[in-house]
Structures are given as C-alpha cells and as structure tokens.
C-alpha positions as CSV (number, residue, x, y, z in Angstrom):
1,X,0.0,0.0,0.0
2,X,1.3,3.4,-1.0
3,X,0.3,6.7,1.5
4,X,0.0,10.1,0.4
5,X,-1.1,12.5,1.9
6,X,-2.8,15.6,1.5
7,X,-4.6,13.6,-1.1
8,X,-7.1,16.1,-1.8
9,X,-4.6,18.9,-2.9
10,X,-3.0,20.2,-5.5
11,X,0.5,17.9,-6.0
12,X,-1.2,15.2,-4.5
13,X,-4.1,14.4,-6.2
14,X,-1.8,15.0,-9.3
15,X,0.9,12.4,-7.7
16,X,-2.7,9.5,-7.4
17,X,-3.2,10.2,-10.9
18,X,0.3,9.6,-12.2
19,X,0.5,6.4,-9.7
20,X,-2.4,5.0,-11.1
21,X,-1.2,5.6,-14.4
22,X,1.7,3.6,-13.5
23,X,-0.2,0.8,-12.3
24,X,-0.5,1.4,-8.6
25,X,-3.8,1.0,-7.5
26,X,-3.3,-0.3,-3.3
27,X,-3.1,4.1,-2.5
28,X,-4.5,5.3,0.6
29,X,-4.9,8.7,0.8
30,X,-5.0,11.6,3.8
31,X,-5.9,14.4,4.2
32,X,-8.9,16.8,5.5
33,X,-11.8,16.0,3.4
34,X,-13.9,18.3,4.9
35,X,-13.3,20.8,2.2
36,X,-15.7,20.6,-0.6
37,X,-14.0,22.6,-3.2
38,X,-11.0,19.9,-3.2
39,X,-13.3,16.9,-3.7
40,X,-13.2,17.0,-7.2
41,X,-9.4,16.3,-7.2
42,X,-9.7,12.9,-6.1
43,X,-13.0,12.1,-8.6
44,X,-12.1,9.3,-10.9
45,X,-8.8,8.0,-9.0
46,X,-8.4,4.5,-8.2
47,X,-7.8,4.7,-4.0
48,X,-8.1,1.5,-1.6
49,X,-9.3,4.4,1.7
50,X,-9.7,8.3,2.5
51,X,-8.4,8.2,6.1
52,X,-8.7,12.0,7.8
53,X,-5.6,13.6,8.8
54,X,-6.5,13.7,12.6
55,X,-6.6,9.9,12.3
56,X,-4.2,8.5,10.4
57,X,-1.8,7.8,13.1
58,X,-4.6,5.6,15.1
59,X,-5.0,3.9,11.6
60,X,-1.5,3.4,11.3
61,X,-1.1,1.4,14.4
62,X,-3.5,-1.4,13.5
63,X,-1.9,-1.2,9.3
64,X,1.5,0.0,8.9
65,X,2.6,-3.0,8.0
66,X,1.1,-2.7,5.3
67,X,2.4,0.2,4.2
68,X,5.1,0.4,1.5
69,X,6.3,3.9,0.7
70,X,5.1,7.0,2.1
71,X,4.4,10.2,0.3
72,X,4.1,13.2,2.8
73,X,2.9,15.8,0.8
74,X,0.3,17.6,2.8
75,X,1.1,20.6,4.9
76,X,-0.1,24.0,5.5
77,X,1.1,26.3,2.7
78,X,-0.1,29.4,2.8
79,X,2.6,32.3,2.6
80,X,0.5,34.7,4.1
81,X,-0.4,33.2,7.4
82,X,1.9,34.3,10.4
83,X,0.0,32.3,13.3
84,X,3.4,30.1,14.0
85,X,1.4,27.5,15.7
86,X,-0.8,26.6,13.1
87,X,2.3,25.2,10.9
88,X,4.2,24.0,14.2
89,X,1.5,21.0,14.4
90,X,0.8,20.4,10.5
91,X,4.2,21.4,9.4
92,X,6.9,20.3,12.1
93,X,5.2,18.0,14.5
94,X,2.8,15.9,12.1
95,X,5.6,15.1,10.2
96,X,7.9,14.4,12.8
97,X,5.2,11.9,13.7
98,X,5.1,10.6,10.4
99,X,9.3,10.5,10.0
100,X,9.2,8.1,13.2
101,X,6.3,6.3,11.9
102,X,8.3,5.4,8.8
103,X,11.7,4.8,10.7
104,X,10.0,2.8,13.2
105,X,8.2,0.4,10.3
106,X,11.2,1.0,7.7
107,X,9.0,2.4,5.2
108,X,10.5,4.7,2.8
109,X,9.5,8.3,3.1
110,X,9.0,11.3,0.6
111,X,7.9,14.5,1.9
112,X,7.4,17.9,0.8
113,X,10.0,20.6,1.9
114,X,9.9,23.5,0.0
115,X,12.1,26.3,-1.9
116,X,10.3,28.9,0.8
117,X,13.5,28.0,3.1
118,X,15.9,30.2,0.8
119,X,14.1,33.4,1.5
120,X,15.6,35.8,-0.9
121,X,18.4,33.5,-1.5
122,X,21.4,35.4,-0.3
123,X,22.7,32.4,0.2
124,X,22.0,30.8,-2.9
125,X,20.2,27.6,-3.9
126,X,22.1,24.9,-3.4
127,X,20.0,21.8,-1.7
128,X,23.8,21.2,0.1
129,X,22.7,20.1,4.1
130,X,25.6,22.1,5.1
131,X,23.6,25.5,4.7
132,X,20.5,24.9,6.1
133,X,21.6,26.5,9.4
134,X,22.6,29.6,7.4
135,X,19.1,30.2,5.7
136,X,16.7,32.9,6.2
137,X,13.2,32.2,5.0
138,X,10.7,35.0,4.6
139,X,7.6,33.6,6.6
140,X,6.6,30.9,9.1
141,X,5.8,29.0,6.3
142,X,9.2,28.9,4.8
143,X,10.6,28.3,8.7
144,X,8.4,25.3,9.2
145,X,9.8,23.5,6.5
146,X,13.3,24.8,7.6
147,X,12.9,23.6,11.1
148,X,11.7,20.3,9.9
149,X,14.7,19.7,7.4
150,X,17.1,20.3,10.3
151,X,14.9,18.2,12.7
152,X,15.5,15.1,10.2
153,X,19.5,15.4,9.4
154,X,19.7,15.4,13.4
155,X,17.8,12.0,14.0
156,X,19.8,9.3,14.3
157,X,17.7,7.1,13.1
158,X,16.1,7.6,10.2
159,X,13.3,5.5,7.5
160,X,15.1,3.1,5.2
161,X,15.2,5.7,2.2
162,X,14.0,9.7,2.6
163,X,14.1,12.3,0.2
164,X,13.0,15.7,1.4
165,X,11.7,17.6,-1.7
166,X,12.5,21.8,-2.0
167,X,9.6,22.5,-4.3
168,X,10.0,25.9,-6.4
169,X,7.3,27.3,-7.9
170,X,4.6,24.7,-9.2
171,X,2.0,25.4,-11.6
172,X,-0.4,23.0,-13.1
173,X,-3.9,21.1,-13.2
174,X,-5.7,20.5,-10.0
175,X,-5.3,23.9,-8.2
176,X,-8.7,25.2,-8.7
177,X,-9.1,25.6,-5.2
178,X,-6.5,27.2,-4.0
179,X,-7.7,31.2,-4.5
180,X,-4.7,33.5,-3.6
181,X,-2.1,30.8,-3.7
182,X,-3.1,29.4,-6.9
183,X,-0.3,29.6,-9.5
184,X,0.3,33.2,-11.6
185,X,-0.8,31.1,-15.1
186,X,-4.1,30.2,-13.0
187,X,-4.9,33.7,-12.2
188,X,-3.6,34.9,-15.5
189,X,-6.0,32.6,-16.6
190,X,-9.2,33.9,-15.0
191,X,-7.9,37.8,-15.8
192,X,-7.7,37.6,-19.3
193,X,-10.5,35.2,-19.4
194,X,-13.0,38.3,-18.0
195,X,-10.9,41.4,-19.4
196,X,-8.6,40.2,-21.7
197,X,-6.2,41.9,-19.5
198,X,-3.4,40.9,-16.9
199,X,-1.9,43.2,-14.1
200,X,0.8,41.9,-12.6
201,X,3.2,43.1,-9.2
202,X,4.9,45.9,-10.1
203,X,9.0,46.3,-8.6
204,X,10.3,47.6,-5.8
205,X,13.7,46.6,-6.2
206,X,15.6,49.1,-8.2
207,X,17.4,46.2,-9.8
208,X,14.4,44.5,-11.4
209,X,12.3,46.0,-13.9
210,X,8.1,45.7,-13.4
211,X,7.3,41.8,-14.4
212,X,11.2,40.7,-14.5
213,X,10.9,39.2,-11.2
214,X,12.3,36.0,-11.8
215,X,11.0,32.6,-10.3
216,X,11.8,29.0,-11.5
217,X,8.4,27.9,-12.5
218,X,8.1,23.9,-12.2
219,X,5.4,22.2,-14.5
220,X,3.4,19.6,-11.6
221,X,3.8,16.4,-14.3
222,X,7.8,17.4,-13.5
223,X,7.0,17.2,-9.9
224,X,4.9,14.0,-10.1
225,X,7.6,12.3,-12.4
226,X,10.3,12.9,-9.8
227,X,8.6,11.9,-7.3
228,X,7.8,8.5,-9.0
229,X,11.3,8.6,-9.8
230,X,12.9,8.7,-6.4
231,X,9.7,5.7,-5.3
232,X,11.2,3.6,-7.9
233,X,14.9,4.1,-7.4
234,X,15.7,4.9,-4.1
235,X,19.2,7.1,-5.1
236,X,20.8,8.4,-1.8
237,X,18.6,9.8,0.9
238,X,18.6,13.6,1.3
239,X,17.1,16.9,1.0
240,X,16.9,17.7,-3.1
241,X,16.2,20.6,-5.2
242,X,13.2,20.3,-7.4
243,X,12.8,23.0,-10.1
244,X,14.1,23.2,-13.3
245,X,17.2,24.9,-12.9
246,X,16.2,28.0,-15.1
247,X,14.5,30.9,-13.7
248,X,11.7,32.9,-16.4
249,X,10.3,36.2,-15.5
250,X,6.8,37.0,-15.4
251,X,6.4,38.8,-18.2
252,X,7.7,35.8,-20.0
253,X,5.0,33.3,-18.2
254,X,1.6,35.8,-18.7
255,X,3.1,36.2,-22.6
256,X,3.0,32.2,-22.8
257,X,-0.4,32.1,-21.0
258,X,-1.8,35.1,-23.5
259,X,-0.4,32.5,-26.1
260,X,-1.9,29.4,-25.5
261,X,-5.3,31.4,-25.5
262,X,-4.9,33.1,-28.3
263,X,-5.2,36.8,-27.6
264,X,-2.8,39.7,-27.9
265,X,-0.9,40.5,-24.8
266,X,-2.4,43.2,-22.8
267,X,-0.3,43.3,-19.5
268,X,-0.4,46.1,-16.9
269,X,1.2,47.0,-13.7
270,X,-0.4,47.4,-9.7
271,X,1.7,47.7,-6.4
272,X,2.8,44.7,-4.8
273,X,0.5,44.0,-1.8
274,X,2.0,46.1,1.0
275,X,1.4,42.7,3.3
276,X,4.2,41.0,1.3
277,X,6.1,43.7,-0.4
278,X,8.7,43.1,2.5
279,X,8.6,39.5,2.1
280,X,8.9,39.0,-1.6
281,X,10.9,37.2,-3.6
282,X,12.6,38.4,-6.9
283,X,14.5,35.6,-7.6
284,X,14.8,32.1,-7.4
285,X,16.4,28.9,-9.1
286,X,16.6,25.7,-8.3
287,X,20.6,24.2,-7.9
288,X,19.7,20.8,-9.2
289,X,22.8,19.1,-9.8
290,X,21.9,16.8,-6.3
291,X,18.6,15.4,-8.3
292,X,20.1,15.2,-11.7
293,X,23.4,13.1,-10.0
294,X,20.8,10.7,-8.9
295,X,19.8,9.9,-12.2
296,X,16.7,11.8,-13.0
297,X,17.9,12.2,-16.7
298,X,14.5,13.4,-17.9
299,X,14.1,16.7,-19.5
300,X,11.8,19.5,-17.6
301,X,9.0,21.1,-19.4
302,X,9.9,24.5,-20.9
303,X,8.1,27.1,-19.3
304,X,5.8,27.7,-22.9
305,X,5.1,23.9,-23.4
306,X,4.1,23.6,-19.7
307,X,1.4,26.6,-19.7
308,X,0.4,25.7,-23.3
309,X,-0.4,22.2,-22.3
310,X,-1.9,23.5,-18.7
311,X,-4.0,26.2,-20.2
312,X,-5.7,24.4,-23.4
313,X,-5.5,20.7,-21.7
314,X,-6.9,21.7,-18.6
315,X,-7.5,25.6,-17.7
316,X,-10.0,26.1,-21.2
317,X,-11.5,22.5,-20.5
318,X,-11.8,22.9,-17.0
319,X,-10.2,19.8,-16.8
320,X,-8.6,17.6,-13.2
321,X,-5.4,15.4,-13.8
C-alpha cells in the first residue's frame, strides 16, 4: 500500500493520478476531506481508503505494516499566514510523527520541503545540508519547513530511504481551489479570461524591472515524475532541489499564458501588496545538480510547453489530472 497525503490537494491528487497511471492502485490517501472545493481532485482516482488527517496515526497502528512507501505531501502552505502555531502542528510535528512512523516500520518516506527556506536566496540555492543553518526564510511557512529539514538530518535514526523535496514554484492542473495561492498562469488565466487583461506586481527593487521578477516555474507532471522517480529508485537519501534549474520572468510566463489562448498580450502593472512587499521574492532557481546526479535524466517542461499544455489541456477544458 502506497500513503500520500494531502490527497485532496494540489500535487497530490496529481501524484494519485500519475501512480495510477503507472499501475498502482493499493493508494491510501490523507488528508482533510472536509473541504468541498477539493473533492473533485480525487474524482475518478483508483484509491483503496480516504483516512482523515487527525486519524491516520490511530490507523497506522493497526496497518502499517502494510504500508510500502510514504508520500508526505500535505502541509499548510499558505505564505501569508503568520500564526506560528498553526504550521508548528501540521508542518513540524505531524511530520515528525510521520518520520518516526516510517523509521519505526522502515518504510520509505518522501515528503514535501519547500524552496520557501531560501528566503531571498542570499545564500544561494544549493539543496547542500551544510547550509540549512545559514538560511533565512521570509515567513513561518518557509521556517516550518526549515525547522523540519534540520529536525531530520539530526535524527539518528532515520526510515530506510527519505528524500526531502524543496519545491520551487509549481504550476499546473488540479489547483482550482486554492484562491490566492493558486499559480500566476491560473490567475492569468481567469484575468484575461473576464478582461482580456493581466496586471501583474509591479517592482520595488531598483534592480528589477516591473514583471522581471524571476522565479523557476516547475510544470506539476515534473514534480509527479520525480517523485515517481525517487519511489522507484531509491538514489541516496537527502534533501533535493526540485525546479528546473532556469528561472523565467513574469512577463515571460503571462506572454506564454496570453499564447496558449490566443489573444494579444495586454499586460499592466499594480503595487505589490504592502502585506508581502517586504517578504517577496525576486529571484529564485533551483541548484539541481543533487537530483540530476541521482539519475533523473528526464528533461523538464519549458516554461511555454508547460502553460500551453496547462491552459488548453486543462485551464479552457476545465479539466482535473
């Protein structure tokens, strides 16, 4: 039986799909199902059992010996909540249970860091362990999945195989319900879609122009595929990068997104929300030497075949993964 949880969400409901394309069908899957606008995610997937987060851990004492490989994908995400305590429990202590849950059973463990941990990434972007001391991230968010990183190179015991993923900036199908945290491409999306127009954050950084912000943008099928990837192989256990190594401005993503919809680019300029102005990130890009040295060989969608194949395949369609 394969576990993954936060089932419901975005990468992981995206992650069942591409398992069941590969054959697996034993999935049970986590998460809090309470939310209606995520059940759609999960429609047409081939599960075993929906256990509720709160529970899983009761479940697991009765079945984890059953369980094969873990995917620990659910976690609090949103950027723009400070209430530290909030990701203390999902983000630091629910997977601490979980990391001694899978040491304890040797059952090999994925979960979900994130590239939030660089903060503005004056200390680059290498996925080295060595630097995670020396990191600054912009938000309790990014600090959660900081603490947690350091938490799991200190344990001295540790699941058979663990790969701690540093997520960059992931676009794709499935994200409907996210609202202000979906992807730029979605809410480029629904702009143009009811003006045929697209404001994006304007600079305020004297050495970026308005909409060359840079970010590495990281198709979910990418994701999903590594993920598979380090299931099926097992390289050496670790905290790895997972972007595509080349950072694209705005500009260049809401052109691509104008694109695959076939209008004329119509692209305007608004202030950067004065809650995150001081917490925003004008560059990132993913060091992935670490992933590619563990013999993921397979290219990355560029950044116009991803929101081409996003946009008509799913976006226009209305389309899950």
């Amino acid at each position: 039986m394969i576990v993954v949880t936060g089932a419901a969400g975005f990468i992981s409901s995206c992650l069942v799909a591409e398992l069941n394309q590969l054959g697996h069908h034993d999935i049970m899957v986590v998460d809090d199902f309470s939310r209606e606008n995520k059940v759609n995610n999960l429609d047409g997937k081939s599960i075993v059992a929906k256990v509720p987060r709160a529970e899983f851990f009761a479940w697991a004492k009765d079945f984890a010996s059953e369980i094969k490989f873990v995917f620990h994908l659910g976690a609090r995400t949103d950027t723009t909540e400070f209430d530290k305590s909030i990701f203390d429990e999902l983000n630091v202590e629910y997977s601490q249970n979980m990391w001694k849950l899978c040491t304890m059973h040797s059952i090999p463990l994925v979960y979900a860091s994130s590239g939030a941990t660089y903060g503005i990434g004056e200390n680059g972007y290498s996925d080295s362990h060595d630097i995670l001391g020396q990191l600054k991230p912009l938000n309790p968010y990014g600090e959660s999945k900081n603490e947690f990183d350091k938490w799991a190179l200190k344990q001295g015991k540790a699941p058979p195989f663990w790969a701690g993923l540093k997520f960059f900036n992931v676009y794709g199908p499935n994200e409907y319900h996210k609202g202000r945290m979906a992807s730029v491409i979605m809410h480029a999306f629904n702009q143009i879609t009811a003006s045929g127009a697209m404001k994006l954050f304007a600079s305020h950084n004297p050495h970026y122009k308005d909409g060359e912000q840079l970010r590495d943008f990281v198709y979910v099928k990418d994701v999903v595929s590594v993920c598979t990837f380090l299931m099926q192989e097992k390289p050496v256990s670790g905290l790895y990068n997972l972007g595509t190594g080349t950072a694209r401005t705005f500009l260049d993503l809401t052109k691509a997104t104008f694109k695959a919809m076939g209008i004329e680019p119509q692209i305007s300029f608004v202030p950067t929300p004065e809650d995150i102005r001081d917490k925003y990130q004008y560059f990132t890009e993913a060091d992935i030497h670490k992933l590619k040295s563990a013999g993921y060989t397979k290219p990355f969608y560029s950044l116009e075949d991803g929101v081409t194949d996003y946009v008509k395949n799913y976006l226009m369609e209305h389309n899950y993964y």
